[in-house]
LOLUM-945075 format. One record per residue: x, y, z of N, C-alpha, C in turn; residue in one letter. Coordinates in steps of 0.05 Angstrom, whole numbers, padded with zeros to 5 digits. Each point is the difference from the previous one (the first is absolute). Layout:
// LOLUM-945075
+--------+--------+--------+--------+--------+--------+--------+--------+--------+------+
:     nu :     nv :     nw :    cau :    cav :    caw :     cu :     cv :     cw : rest :
+--------+--------+--------+--------+--------+--------+--------+--------+--------+------+
:      X :      Y :      Z :      X :      Y :      Z :      X :      Y :      Z :    A :
...
+--------+--------+--------+--------+--------+--------+--------+--------+--------+------+
// end
This chain:
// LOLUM-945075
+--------+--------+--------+--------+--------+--------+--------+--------+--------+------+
:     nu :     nv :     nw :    cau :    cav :    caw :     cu :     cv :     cw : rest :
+--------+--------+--------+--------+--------+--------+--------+--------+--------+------+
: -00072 : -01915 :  01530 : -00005 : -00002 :  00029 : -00030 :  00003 :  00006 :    X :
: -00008 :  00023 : -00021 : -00022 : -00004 :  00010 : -00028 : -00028 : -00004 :    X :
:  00006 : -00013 : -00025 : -00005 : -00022 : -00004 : -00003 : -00017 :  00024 :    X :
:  00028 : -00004 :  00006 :  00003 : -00024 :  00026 : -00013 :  00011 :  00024 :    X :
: -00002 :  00020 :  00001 : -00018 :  00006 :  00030 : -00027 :  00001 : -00003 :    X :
: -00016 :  00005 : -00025 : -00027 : -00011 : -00006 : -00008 : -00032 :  00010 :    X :
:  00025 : -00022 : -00016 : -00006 : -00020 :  00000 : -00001 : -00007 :  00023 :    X :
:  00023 :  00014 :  00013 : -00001 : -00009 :  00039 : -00023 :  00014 :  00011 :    X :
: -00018 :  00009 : -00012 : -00016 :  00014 :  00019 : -00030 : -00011 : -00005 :    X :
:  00006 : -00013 : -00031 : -00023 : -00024 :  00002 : -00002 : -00024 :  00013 :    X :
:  00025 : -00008 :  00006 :  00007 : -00026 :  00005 : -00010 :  00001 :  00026 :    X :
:  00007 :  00022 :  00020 : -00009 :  00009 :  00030 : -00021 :  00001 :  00002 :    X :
: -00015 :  00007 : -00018 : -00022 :  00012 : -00003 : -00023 : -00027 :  00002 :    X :
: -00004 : -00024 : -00021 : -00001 : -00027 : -00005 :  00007 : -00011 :  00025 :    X :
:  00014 :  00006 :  00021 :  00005 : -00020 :  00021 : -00019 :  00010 :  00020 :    X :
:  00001 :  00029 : -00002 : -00014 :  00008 :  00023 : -00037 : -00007 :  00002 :    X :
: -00004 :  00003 : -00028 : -00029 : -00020 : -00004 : -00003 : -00021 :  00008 :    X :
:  00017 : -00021 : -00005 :  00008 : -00027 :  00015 : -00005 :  00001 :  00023 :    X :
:  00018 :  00014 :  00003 : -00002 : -00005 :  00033 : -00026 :  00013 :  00019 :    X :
: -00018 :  00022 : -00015 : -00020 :  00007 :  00004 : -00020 : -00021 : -00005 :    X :
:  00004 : -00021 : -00005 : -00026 : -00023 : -00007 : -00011 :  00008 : -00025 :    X :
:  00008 :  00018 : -00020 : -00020 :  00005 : -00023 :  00007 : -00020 : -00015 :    X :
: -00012 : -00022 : -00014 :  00001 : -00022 : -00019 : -00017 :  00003 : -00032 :    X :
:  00007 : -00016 : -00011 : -00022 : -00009 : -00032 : -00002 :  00025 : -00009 :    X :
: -00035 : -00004 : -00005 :  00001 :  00038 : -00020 :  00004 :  00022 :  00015 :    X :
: -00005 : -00002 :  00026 :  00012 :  00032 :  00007 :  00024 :  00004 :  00000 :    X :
:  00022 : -00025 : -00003 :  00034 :  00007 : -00006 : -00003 :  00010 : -00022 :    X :
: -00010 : -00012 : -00008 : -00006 :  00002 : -00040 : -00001 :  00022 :  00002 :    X :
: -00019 :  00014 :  00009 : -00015 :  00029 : -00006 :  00026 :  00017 :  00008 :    X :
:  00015 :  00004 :  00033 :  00016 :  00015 :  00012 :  00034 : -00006 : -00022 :    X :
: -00011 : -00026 : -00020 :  00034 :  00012 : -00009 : -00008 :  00001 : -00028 :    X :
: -00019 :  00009 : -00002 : -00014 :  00012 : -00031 :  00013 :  00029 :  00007 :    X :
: -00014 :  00016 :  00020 : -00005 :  00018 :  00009 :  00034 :  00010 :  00000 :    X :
:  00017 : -00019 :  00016 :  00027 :  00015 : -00002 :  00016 :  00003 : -00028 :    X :
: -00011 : -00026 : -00015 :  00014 : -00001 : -00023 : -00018 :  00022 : -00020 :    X :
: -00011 :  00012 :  00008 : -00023 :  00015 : -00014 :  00026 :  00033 :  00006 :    X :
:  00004 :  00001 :  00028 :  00014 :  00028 :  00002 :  00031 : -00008 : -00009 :    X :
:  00011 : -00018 : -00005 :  00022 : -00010 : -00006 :  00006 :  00008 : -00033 :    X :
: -00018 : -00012 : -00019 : -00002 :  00006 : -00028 : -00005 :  00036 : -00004 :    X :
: -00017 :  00008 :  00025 :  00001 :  00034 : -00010 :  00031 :  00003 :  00003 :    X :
:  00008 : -00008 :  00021 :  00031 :  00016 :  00004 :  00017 : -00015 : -00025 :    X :
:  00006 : -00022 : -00017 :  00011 : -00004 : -00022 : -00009 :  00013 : -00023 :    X :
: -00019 :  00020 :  00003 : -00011 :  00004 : -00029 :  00004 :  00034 :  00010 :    X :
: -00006 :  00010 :  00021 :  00007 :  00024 :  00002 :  00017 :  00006 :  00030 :    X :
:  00005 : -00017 :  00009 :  00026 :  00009 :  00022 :  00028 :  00017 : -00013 :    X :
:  00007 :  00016 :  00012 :  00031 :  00011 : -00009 :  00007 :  00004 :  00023 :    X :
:  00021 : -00016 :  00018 :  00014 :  00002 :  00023 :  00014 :  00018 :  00000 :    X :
:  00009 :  00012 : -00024 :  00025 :  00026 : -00004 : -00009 :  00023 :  00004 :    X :
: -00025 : -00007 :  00002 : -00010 :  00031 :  00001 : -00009 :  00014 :  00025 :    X :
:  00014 :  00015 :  00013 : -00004 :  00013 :  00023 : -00033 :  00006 :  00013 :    X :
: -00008 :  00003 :  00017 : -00028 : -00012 :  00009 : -00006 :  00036 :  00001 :    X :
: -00033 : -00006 :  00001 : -00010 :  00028 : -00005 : -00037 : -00011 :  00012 :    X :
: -00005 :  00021 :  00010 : -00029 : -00005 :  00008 : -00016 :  00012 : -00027 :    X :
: -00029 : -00026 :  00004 : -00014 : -00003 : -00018 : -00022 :  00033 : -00007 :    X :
: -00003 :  00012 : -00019 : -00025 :  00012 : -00003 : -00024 : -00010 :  00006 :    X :
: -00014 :  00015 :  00021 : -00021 : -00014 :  00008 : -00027 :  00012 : -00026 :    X :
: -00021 : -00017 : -00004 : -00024 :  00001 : -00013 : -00026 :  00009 :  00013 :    X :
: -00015 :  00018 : -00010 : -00023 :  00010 :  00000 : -00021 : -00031 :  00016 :    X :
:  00010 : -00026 : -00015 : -00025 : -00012 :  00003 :  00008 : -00019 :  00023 :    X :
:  00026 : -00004 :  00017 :  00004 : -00013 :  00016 : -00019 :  00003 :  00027 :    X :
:  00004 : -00021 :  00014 : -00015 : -00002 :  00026 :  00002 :  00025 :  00013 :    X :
: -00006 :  00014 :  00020 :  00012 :  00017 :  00015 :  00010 : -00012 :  00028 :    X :
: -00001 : -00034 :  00006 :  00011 : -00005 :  00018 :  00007 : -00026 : -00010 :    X :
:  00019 : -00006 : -00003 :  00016 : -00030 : -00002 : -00006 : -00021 :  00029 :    X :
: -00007 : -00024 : -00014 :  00001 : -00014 :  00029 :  00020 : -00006 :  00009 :    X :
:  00012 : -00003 : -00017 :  00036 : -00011 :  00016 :  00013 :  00022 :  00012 :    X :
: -00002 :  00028 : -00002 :  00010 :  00026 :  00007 : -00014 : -00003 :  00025 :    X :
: -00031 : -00002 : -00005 : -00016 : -00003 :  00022 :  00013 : -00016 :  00029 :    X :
: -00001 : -00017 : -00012 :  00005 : -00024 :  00026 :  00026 :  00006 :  00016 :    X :
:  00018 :  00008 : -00019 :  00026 :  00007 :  00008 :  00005 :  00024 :  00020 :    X :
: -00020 :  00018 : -00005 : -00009 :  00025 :  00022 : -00011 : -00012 :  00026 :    X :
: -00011 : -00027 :  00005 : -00016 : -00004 :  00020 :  00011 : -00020 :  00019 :    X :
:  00019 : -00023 : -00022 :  00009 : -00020 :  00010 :  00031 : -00001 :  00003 :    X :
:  00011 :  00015 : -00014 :  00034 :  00009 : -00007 :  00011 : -00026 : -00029 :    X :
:  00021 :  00003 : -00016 :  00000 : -00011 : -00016 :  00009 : -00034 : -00010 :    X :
:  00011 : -00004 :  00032 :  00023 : -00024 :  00017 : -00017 : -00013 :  00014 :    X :
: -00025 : -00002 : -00006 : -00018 : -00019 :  00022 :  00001 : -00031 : -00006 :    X :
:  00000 : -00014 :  00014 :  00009 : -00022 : -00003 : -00022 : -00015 : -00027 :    X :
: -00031 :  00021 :  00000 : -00020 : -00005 : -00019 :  00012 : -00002 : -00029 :    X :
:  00019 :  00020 : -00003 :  00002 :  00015 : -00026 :  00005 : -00014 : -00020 :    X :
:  00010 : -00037 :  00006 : -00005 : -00016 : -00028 : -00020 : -00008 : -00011 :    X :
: -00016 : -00002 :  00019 : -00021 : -00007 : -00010 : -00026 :  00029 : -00016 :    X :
:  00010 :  00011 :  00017 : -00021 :  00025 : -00014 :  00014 :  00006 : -00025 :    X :
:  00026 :  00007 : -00002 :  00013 :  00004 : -00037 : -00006 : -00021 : -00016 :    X :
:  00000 : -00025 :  00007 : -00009 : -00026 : -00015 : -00036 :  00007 : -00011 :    X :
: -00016 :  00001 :  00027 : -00023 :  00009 : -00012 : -00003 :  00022 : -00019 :    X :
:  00015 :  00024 :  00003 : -00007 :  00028 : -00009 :  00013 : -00002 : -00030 :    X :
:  00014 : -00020 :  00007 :  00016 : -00006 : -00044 : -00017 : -00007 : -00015 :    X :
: -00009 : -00024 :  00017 : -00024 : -00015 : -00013 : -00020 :  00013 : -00015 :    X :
: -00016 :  00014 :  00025 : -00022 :  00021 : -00011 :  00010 :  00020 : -00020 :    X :
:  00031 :  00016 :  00003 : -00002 :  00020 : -00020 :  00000 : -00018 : -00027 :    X :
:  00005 : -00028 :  00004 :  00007 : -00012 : -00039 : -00029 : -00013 : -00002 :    X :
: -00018 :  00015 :  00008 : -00030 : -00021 : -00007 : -00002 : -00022 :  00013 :    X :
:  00009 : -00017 :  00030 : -00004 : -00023 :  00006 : -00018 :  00009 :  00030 :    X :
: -00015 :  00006 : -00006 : -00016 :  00016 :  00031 : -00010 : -00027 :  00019 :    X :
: -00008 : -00014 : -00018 : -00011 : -00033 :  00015 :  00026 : -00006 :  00016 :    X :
:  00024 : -00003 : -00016 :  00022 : -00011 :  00008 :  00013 :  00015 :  00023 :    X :
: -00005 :  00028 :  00003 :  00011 :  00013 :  00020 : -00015 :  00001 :  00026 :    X :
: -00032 : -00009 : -00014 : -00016 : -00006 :  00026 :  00011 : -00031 :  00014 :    X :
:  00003 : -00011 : -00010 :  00014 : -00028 :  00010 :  00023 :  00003 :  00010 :    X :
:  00014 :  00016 :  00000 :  00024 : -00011 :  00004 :  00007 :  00013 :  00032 :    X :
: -00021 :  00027 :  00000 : -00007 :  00009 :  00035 : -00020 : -00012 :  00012 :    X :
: -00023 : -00010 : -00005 : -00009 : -00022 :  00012 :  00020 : -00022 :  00009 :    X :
:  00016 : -00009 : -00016 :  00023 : -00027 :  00010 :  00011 :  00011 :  00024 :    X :
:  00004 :  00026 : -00006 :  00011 :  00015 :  00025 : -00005 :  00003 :  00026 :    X :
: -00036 :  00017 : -00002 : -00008 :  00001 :  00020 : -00001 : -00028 :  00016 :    X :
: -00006 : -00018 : -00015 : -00008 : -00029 :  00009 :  00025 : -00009 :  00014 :    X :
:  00022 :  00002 : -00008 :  00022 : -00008 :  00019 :  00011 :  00023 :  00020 :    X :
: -00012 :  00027 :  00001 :  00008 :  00012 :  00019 : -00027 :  00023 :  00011 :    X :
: -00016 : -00010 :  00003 : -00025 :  00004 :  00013 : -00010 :  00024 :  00012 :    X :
:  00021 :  00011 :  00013 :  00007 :  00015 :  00024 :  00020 :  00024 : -00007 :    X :
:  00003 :  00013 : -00034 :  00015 :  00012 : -00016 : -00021 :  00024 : -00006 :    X :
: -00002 :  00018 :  00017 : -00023 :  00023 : -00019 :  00006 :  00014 : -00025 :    X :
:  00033 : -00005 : -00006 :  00011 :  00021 : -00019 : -00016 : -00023 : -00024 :    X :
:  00015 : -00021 :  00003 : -00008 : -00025 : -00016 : -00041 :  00008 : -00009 :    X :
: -00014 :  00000 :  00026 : -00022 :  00001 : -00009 : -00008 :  00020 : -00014 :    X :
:  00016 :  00021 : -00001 : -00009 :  00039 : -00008 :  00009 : -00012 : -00033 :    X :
:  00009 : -00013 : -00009 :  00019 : -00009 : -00023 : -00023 : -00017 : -00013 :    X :
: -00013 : -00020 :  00009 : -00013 : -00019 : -00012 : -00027 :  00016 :  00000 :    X :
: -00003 :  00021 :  00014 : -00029 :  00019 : -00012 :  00008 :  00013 : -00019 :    X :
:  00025 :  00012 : -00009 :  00002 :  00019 : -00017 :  00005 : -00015 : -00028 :    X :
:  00000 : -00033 :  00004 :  00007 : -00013 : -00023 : -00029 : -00014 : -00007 :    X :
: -00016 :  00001 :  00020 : -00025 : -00013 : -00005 : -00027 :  00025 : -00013 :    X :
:  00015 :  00030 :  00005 : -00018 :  00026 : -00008 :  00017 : -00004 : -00045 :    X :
:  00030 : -00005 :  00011 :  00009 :  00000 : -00035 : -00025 : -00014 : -00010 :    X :
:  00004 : -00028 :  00001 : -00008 : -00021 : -00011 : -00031 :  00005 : -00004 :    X :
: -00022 :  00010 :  00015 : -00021 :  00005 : -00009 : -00001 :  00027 : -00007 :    X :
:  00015 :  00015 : -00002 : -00010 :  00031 : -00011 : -00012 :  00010 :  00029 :    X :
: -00003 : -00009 :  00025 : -00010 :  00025 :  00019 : -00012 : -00016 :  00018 :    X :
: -00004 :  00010 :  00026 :  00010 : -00012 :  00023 : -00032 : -00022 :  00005 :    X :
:  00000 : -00020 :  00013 : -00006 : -00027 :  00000 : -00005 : -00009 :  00022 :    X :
: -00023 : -00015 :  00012 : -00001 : -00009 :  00022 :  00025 : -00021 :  00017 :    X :
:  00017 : -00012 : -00015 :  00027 : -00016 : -00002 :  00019 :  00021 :  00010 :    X :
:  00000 :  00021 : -00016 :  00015 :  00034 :  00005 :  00007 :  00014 :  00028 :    X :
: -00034 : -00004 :  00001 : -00008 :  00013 :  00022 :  00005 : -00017 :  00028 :    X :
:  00008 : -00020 : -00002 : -00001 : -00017 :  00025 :  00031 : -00006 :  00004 :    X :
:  00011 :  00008 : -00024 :  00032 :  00004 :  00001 :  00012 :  00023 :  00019 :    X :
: -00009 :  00011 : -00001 : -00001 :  00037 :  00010 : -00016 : -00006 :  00022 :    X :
: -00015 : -00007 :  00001 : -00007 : -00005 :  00033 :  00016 : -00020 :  00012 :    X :
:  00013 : -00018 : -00006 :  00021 : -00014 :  00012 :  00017 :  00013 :  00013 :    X :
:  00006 :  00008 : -00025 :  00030 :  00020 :  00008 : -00003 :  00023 :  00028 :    X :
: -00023 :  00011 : -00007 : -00002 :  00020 :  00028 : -00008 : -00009 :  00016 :    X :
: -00006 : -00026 :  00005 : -00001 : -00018 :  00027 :  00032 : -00009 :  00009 :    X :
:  00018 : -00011 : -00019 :  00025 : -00002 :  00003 :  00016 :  00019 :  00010 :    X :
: -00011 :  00020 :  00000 :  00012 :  00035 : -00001 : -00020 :  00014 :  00006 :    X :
:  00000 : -00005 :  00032 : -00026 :  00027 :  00013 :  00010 :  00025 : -00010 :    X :
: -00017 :  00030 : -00005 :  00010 :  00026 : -00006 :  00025 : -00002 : -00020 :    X :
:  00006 : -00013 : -00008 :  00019 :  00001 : -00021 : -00013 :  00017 : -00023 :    X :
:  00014 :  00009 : -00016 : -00012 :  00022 : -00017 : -00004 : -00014 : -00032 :    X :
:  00027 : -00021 : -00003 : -00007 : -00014 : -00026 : -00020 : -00009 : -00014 :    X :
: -00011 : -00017 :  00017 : -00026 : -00015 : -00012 : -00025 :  00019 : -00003 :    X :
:  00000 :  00024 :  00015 : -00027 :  00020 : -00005 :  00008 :  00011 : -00025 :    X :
:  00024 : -00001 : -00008 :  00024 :  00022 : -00022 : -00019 : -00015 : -00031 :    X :
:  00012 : -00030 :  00009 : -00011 : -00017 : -00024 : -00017 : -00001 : -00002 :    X :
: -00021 : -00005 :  00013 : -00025 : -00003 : -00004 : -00011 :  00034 : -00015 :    X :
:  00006 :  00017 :  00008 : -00005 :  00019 : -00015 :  00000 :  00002 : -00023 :    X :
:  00024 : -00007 : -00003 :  00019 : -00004 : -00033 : -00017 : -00016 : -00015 :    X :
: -00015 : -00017 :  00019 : -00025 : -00020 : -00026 : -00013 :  00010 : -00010 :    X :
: -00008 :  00015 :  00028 : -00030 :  00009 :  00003 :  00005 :  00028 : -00029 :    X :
:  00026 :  00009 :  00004 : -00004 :  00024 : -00022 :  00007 : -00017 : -00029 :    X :
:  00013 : -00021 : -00009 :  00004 : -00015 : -00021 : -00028 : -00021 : -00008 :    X :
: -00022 : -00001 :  00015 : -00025 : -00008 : -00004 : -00016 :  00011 : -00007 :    X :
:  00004 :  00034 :  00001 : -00017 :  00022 : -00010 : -00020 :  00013 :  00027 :    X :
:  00009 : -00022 :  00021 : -00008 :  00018 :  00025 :  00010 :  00021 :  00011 :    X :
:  00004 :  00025 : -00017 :  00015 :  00019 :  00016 : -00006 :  00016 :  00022 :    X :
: -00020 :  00000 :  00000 : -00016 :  00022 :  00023 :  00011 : -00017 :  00029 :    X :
: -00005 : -00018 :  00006 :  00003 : -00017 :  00027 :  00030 : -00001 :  00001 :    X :
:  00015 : -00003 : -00025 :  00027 : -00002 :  00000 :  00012 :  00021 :  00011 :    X :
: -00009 :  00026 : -00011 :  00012 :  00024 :  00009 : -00005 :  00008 :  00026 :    X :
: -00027 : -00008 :  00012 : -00006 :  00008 :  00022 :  00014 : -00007 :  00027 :    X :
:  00005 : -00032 : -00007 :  00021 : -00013 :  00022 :  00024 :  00010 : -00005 :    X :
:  00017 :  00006 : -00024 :  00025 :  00002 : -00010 :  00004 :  00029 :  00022 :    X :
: -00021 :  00010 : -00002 :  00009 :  00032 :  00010 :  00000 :  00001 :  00035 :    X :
: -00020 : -00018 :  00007 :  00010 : -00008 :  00027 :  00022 : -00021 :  00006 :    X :
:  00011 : -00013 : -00022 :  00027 : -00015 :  00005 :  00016 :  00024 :  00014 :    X :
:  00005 :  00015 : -00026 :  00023 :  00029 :  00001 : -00008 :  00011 :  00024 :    X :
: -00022 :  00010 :  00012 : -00003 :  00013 :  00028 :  00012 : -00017 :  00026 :    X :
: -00015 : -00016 : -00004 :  00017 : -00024 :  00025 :  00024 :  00004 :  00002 :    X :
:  00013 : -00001 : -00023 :  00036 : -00001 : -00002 :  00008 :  00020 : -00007 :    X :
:  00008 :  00018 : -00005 :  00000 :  00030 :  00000 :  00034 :  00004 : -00006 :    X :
:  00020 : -00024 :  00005 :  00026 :  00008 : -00001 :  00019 : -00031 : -00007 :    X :
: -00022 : -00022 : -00017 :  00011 : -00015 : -00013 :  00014 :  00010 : -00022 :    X :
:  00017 : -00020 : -00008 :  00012 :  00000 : -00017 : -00011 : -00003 : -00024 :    X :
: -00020 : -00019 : -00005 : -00018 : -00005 : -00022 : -00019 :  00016 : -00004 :    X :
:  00005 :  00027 :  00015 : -00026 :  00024 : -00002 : -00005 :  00005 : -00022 :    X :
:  00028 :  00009 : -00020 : -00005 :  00012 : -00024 : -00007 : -00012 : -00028 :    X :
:  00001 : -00024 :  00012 : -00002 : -00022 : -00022 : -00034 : -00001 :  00009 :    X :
: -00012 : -00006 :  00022 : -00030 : -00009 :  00001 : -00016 :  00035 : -00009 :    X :
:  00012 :  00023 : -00007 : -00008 :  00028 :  00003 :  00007 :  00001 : -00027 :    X :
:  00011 : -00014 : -00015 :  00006 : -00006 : -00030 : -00030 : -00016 : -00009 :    X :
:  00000 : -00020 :  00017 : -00018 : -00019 : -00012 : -00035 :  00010 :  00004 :    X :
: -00003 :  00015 :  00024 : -00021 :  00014 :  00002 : -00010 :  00019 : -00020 :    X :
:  00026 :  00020 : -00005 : -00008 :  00017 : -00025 : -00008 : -00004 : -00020 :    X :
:  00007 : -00026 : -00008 : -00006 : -00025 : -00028 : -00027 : -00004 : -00002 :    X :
: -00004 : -00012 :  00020 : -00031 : -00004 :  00007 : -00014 :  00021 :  00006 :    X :
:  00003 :  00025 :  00009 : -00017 :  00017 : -00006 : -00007 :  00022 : -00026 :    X :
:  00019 : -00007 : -00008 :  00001 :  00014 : -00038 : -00015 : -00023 : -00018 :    X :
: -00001 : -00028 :  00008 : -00013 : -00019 : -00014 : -00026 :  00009 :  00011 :    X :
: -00007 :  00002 :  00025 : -00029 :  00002 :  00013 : -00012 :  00022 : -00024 :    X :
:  00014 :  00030 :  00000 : -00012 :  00019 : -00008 : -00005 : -00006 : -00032 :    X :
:  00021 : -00015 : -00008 : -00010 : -00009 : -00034 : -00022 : -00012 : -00005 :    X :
: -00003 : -00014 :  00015 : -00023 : -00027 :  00001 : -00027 :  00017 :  00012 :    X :
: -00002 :  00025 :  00017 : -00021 :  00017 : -00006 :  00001 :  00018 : -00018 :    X :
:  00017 :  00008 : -00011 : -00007 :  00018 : -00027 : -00004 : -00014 : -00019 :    X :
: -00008 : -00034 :  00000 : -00006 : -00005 : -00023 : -00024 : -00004 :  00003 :    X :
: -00024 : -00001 :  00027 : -00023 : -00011 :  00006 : -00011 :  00017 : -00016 :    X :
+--------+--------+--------+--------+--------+--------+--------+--------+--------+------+
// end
């Protein structure tokens, strides 16, 4: 069973690209990418085995973007194919390809800030840290979205994944004041702390 519901979930999966306009090498690339998580699950999937949360690692992010986004945007947004399509991409090494494939995006839906907060955070992967391209992504978006809190959220998140932490932290901490009884409080009060234990490393090594 569980077999057959993989294959049905590629097959869905393959149409919905289609029908997204993705063609040539970037199909290529997006059903590398599935057939890429497809072969882990035949080589180490066990459907029999009752589900259990993962041990988390010392060296992981302290904020996931997909956790991220999902705190700001909810997880059912009509965006969400296209951002998991990008975010596969990037985790299997295709960062070009995940930048393309939200550009196609933005380009057919213009007027999408979640869409644009997505194509900065794929355009900060792809060069290692945030970008004049980046940065005009993130200003989109908070034009799309007056006071909205996301796009200041992300842009932080560059700004601290670029090695700008000081400016990162400083806005991050007036994010959390502004909003004082979001839901994504403890997650951006997570991500602050991160960045300020990195800040203090990076002066104890001067």
């Amino acid at each position: 069973m569980g077999w057959l519901i993989l294959l049905i979930l590629l097959a869905l999966s393959a149409g919905l690209l289609w029908l997204l306009g993705v063609r040539r090498g970037l199909l290529q690339a997006c059903g590398a990418a599935l057939l890429f998580g497809a072969s882990g699950y035949a080589l180490q999937g066990r459907p029999t085995l009752a589900g259990a949360p993962a041990g988390g690692s010392a060296e992981e992010e302290p904020i996931m973007l997909t956790q991220a986004r999902h705190a700001f945007f909810g997880e059912f947004s009509p965006e969400e194919s296209w951002m998991r399509m990008s975010e596969a991409l990037a985790r299997t090494g295709h960062s070009e390809d995940a930048v393309n494939i939200l550009t196609n995006a933005v380009t057919r839906y213009p007027g999408d800030a979640h869409l644009w907060v997505g194509l900065g955070n794929a355009l900060v992967d792809h060069a290692h840290g945030l970008t004049p391209p980046a940065e005009m992504a993130y200003a989109r978006a908070a034009e799309l979205l007056p006071g909205h809190p996301a796009p200041r959220f992300f842009h932080d998140l560059a700004l601290a994944r670029s090695g700008q932490g000081e400016p990162a932290l400083n806005d991050l901490i007036a994010l959390i004041r502004e909003y004082p009884n979001a839901s994504w409080r403890p997650m951006a009060e997570q991500l602050a702390i991160a960045i300020a234990a990195g800040e203090r490393q990076r002066a104890a090594r001067r």
